[in-house]
N, C-alpha and C positions, 0 to 999 in steps of 0.2 A: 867731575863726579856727578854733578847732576843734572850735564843731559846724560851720561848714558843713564840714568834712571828715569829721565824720560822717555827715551828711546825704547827703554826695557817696557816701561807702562803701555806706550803708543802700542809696541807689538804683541803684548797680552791682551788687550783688547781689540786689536784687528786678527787675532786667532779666534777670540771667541764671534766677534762678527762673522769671518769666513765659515766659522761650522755652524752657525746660525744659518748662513746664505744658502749652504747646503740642504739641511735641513728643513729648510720651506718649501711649501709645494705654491704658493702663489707668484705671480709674476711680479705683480706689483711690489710685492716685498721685499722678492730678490733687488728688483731695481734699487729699494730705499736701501738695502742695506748696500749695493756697489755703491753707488751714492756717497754714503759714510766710509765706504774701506778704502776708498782713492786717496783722498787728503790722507788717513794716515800709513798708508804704503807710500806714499810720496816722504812723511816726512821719517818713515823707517828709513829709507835708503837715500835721505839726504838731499831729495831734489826740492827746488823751492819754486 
């Protein structure tokens, strides 16, 4: 029960990063946030 509620946590907050990522116009920022979205798409989908 509680990793899927982590797993549910991890990918509410790599949704709001991703329409974050969009929404920037700088490059730099983009980067920081792929940056942050890798590790938890990795552990969304279970890779380690």
């Amino acid at each position: 029960m509680l990793f899927y509620l982590y797993i549910i946590i991890a990918a509410v907050i790599a949704a709001i990063v991703l329409t974050e990522l969009f929404r920037e116009k700088s490059w730099r920022h983009q980067l920081a946030m792929v940056i942050i979205l890798i590790p938890l798409l990795l552990r969304i989908f279970h890779i380690k």
